[in-house]
N, C-alpha and C positions, 0 to 999 in steps of 0.2 A: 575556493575560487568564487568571485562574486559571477553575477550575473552577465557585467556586462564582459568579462573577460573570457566564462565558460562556454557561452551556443554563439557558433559561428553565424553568423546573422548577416544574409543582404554584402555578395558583392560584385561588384559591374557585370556584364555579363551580357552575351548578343550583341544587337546593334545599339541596344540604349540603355543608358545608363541612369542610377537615380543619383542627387542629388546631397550631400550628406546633411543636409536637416530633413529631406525625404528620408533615409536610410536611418536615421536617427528616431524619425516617428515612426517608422518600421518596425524595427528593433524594439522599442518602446509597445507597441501592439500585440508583439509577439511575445513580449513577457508576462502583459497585462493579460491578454488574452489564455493564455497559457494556466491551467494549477498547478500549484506548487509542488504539488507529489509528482508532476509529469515534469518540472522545472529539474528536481530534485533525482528523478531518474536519469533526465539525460547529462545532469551534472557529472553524475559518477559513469554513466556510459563512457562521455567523452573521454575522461580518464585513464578509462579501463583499453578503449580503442587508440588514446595517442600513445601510452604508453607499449600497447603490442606493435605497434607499428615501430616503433624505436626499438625495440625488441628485436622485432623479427627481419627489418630492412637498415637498422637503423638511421633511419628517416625521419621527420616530419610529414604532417598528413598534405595530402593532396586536394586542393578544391578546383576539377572533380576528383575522385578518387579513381586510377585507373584500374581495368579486371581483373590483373592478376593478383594486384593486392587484396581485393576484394575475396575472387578465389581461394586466396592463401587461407585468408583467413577463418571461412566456413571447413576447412581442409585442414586445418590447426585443431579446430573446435570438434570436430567429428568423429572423434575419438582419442580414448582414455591413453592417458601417456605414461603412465606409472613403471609397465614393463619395455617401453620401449629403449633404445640406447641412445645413453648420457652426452652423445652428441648430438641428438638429433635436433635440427634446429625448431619443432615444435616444442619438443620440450624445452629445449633451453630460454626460447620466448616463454614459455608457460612460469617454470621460477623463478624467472628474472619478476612478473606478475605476482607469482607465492610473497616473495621476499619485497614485493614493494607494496603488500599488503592487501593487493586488488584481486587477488583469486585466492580460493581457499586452499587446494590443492590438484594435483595432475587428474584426477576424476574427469572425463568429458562436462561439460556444462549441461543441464536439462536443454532440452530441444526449446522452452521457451524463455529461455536465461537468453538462448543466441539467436533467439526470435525478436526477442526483447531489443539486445546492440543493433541488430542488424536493421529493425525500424530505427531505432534511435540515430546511425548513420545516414540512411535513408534521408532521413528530416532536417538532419545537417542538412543538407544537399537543398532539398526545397527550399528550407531559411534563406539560401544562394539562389536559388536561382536555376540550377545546374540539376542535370538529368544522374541520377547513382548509375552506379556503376551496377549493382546490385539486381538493376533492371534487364540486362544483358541476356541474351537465353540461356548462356551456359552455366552463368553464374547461377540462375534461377532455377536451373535442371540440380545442381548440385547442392544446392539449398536442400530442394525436397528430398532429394537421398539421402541428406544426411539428417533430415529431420525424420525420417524413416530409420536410416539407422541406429540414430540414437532414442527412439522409440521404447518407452518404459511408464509404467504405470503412474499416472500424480500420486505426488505426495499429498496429502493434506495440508492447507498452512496451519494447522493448528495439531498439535498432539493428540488433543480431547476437546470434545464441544464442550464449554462450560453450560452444560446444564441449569434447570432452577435449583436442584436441592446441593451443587456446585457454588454456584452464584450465592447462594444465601449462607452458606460456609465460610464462605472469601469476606460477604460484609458485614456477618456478626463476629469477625475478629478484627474490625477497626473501630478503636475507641471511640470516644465523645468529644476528645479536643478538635481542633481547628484541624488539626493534619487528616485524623480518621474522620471524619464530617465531609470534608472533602472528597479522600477517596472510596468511600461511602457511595456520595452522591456523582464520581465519576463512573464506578462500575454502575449500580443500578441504572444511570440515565446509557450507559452504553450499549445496554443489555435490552431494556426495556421498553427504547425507542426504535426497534428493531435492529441492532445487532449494528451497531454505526463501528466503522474504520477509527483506527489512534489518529487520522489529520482531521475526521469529522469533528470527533470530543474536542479536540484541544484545538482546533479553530473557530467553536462556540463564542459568542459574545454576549453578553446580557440582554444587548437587543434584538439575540435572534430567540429568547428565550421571553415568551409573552404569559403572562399572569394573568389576566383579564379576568379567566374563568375560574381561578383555582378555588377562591373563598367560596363561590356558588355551585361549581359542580367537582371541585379537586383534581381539574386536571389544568394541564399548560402546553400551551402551542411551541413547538420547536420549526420556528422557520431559518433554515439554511440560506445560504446563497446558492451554493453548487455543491454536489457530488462526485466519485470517481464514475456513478450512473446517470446523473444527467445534468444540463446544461445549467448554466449562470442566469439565476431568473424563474428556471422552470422547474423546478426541484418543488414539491408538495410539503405544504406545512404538515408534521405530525406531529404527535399525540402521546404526553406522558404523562400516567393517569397512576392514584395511588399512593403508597407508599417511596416510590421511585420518584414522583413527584415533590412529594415533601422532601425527599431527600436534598435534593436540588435548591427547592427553596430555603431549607435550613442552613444550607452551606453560603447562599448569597445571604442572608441576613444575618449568619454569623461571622462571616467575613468583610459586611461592611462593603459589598458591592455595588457602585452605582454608575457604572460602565466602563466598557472596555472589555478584555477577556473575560471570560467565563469562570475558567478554570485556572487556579493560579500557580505558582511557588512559593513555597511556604521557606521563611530564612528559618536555622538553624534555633533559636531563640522564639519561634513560632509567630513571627509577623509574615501579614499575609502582605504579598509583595506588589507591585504594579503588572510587572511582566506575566504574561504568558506562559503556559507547560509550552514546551515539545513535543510530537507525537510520541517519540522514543520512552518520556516520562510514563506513558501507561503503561510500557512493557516494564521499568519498574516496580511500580504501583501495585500492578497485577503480580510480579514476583513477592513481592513481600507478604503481600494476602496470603499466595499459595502456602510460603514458607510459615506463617503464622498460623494456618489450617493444620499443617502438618504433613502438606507434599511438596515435594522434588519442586525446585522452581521453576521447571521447565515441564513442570506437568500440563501446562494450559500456557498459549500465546497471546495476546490481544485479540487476536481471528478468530479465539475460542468465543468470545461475546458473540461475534456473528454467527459461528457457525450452530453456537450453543442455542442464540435466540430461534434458529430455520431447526435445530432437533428438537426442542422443546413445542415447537409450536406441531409440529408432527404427532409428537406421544401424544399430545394433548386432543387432536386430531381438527385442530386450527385447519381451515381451508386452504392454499397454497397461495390462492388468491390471496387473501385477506394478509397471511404474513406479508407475500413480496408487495402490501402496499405501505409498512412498516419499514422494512428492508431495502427496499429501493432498487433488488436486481432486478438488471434489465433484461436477461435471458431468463426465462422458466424455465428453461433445461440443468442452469444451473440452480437455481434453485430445490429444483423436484429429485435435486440426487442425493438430498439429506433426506427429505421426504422416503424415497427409495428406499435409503440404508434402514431407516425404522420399519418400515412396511413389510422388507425382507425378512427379518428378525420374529415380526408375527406373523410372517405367514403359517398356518400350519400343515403346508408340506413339509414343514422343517423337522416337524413333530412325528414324520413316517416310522422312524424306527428310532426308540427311546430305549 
C-alpha cells in the first residue's frame, strides 16, 4: 500500500472543518514528520486491524471506532485459541489472519504485539481528529487485564549478543571483492558505532559519514538525522574509530561513491548499483556470515549488533555511561539489563557451591 492510501489521515469532524489543500498539507506533515520505521509499522497494523475486523464483523472500519468492536478485539487477543472450538468466532477471525498471512498462528499475541495495534489504532483516530474508542474506561479496565493475563517473560530480540570474538568470525569470512568489502564494512560500522538498528545502517548516506579527521587522527564522524531514540536534528554525532573505520572507508572508495546511499546493492555481475539496501538486507548479510562461520543462520539477528555491542562493552567493564552515549538508549534501565546479565554471571555468590 503506498502512503497515501495506508494511514487514515484528517477527516471533518466537530463544528469545523479543514479545507482539502489544508488536509492535504496535513497529511503531507504527517508523513514527513513521521519515521519510516513508525510509517512502516502502522502500515502492516492497519492491515492486520482491517482485516480482523472483516473477520470478525464482517465490516469495514469505523471512524470512530465504536466500544464493542474495540472490546472484541482485546477479548480476541487475550488469549490462546489453539484448543478452543472450531467455531468459535475468535478463532475463526484468528485463521482467516493465519491464511491471509498476517498472524503466525492461534498462540495469544505478546502483550506488547497488541500493545503495539492498539496504539497504532489509537493514532488512526488522532490523524481524524476523533476520540478512540480505546479510551473508554472499560475498554481500558480490560486492556490491563489482559495485559496481565497474558504476562510472560521477554523474549530477547536477538538469539545471542554478537559478541567481539562473534563479530570478528562473521568479518574474517567475507572476502576482498566489492560484495565482502561491503558487508565487511556494514557489520563493523554497525557494531562499532554503538550497536545501530538495520534502518540506522541502511539509511546512512555519505554525507552523514564525515572524513575530516580520519587521515590525522583515523577516525570519522557518523552524523544521523534521527533515531528510533531521538528526534530529527538532535541525534549526537558519533564516532568510528580504527579498523571499523577503515573498513567503511575502503568500501566508499572501492565502490566509487560520491553520494547518495551509503550502503548499496551489488547486481549479480558485481556492479555496484545506485539504489539503496533495505533494512531487511542485513538480516541477510548477517545470515550469510553466520552460515560461512559455520552457525545455524538464525544463531544471531541484526539486534544481535546491539545487543552484542551493550555485552561486550560490559565484559569489558565500559561504564554504562560512556556505551549509552554510543548506543543512543534513551532508558538506562534498558540499557543496564545487558550490563546485569554479565555482572550476574561473575558474581561469586554464584561460586557458593562448586
Amino acid at each position: 500500500m503506498s502512503c497515501s492510501s495506508s494511514l487514515p489521515i484528517w477527516s471533518p469532524s466537530g463544528s469545523w472543518t479543514l479545507s482539502e489543500a489544508d488536509a492535504a498539507l496535513l497529511h503531507d506533515l504527517f508523513l514527513r514528520g513521521t519515521p519510516e520505521n513508525t510509517l512502516r509499522a502502522y502500515r502492516r497494523d492497519l492491515a492486520y486491524i482491517m482485516a480482523w475486523k472483516q473477520a470478525a464483523f464482517a465490516a469495514a472500519l469505523e471512524w470512530p471506532e465504536v466500544e464493542p468492536v474495540a472490546l472484541r478485539f482485546i477479548l480476541d487477543h487475550a488469549r490462546s485459541l489453539e484448543h478452543v472450538g472450531r467455531d468459535d468466532p475468535a478463532r475463526l477471525a484468528a485463521e482467516y489472519l493465519v491464511a491471509s498471512g498476517l498472524r503466525r498462528n492461534l498462540v495469544a499475541p505478546a502483550p506488547a504485539t497488541l500493545d503495539r495495534r492498539i496504539a497504532s489504532w489509537r493514532a488512526f483516530h488522532r490523524m481524524r481528529n476523533l476520540l478512540s474508542p480505546f479510551d473508554a474506561p472499560l475498554v481500558r479496565q480490560a486492556r490491563a487485564k489482559a495485559r496481565r493475563a497474558l504476562a510472560r517473560a521477554p523474549e530477547p530480540k536477538s538469539a545471542r549478543p554478537i559478541t567481539r570474538e562473534l563479530l570478528e568470525e562473521l568479518v574474517g569470512t567475507c572476502g576482498r571483492g566489492i560484495r565482502g568489502t561491503r558487508d565487511r564494512a556494514m557489520l563493523m560500522l554497525g557494531w562499532a558505532s554503538g550497536g545501530r538498528r538495520r534502518s540506522e545502517i541502511t539509511g546512512l548516506r555519505l554525507a552523514d559519514f564525515g572524513r575530516e579527521d580520519f587521515d590525522r587522527q583515523g577516525l570519522v564522524w557518523i552524523r544521523m538525522v534521527e533515531t528510533k531514540t531521538t528526534m530529527a536534528g538532535k541525534t549526537p554525532a558519533l564516532v568510528l574509530k580504527g579498523r571499523a573505520a577503515q573498513a567503511v572507508v575502503d568500501w566508499i572508495e572501492m565502490a566509487g561513491i560520491s553520494d547518495g546511499a551509503l550502503f548499496r546493492a551489488i547486481s549479480k555481475s558485481g556492479r555496484v548499483l545506485d539504489r539503496g539496501l533495505a533494512p531487511d538486507a542485513v538480516a541477510g548479510i548477517l545470515r550469510r556470515a553466520l552460515v560461512r562461520a559455520g552457525y545455524q543462520p538464525d544463531h544471531a539477528s541484526p539486534h544481535g549488533l546491539r545487543s552484542g555491542f551493550l555485552t561486550q562493552a560490559a565484559l569489558d567493564g565500559t561504564p554504562i555511561q560512556a556505551a549509552m552515549r554510543l548506543s543512543l538508549h534513551r532508558s538506562a534501565a534498558q540499557a543496564q539489563r545487558y550490563y546485569e546479565d554479565v555482572e550476574i554471571s561473575a558474581n561469586p555468590a554464584t561460586d557458593l557451591l562448586k
